[in-house]
N, C-alpha and C positions, 0 to 999 in steps of 0.2 A: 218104313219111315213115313211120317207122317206130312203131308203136306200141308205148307206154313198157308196163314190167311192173307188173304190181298186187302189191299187198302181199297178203301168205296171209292175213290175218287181213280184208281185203278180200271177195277170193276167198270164205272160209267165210261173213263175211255174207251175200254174193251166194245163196251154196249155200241157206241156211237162209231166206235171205228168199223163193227160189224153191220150197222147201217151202212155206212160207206162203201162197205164190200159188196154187200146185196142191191148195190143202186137205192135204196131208198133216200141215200141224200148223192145223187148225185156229184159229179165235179161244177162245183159255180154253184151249190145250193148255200142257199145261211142255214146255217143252225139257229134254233129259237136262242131267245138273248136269256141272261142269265136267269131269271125272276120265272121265265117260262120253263125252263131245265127245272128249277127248282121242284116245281110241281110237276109235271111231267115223269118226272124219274126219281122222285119221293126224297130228296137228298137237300142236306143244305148247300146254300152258296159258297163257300168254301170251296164244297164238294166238288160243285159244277166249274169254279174256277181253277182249280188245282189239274182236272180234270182235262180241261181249252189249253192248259198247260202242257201237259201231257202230247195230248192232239198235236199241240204246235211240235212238241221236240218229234218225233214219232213223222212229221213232214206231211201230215194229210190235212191241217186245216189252217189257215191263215187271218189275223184278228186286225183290222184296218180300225184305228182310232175316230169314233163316233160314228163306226157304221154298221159295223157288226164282224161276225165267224164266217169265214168261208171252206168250202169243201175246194183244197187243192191239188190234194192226190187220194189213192187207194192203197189201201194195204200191201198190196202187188206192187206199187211203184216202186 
C-alpha cells in the first residue's frame, strides 16, 4: 500500500518541531515571524500559519499577541 502525501504545512511543523528536538530552538526561543518562515522554508504564509497552528495543538509552541511564537515544550514532553 502506498503511502498517502502530507500536507506542506504538516511537512513545516514536522521541520520545526524537529528543530525543537535537536535543541536548535530551544525552550523560550521565538521562532522568526511569519514573512521570515516564509522565505526561510520556501512556503507560503498560509503555509507557515497553518503550520504555528499545528505547533500550538501538538503543545510545543505558544503565540502571545503582538510579540511573537515561542518554544514551550519538546516533542518528549
Amino acid at each position: 500500500m502506498t503511502e498517502l502525501p502530507r500536507y506542506e504545512y504538516v511537512k513545516l511543523a514536522d521541520a520545526i518541531a524537529a528543530e525543537i528536538a535537536s535543541g536548535k530552538l530551544p525552550r523560550g526561543a521565538a521562532l522568526p515571524g511569519e514573512r521570515a518562515m516564509t522565505e526561510l522554508y520556501g512556503v507560503s504564509i498560509g503555509t507557515v500559519r497553518r503550520a504555528v497552528v499545528e505547533l500550538r495543538r501538538r503543545g510545543l509552541v505558544a503565540t502571545l499577541p503582538a510579540k511573537g511564537t515561542y518554544v514551550i515544550g519538546t516533542p518528549a514532553d
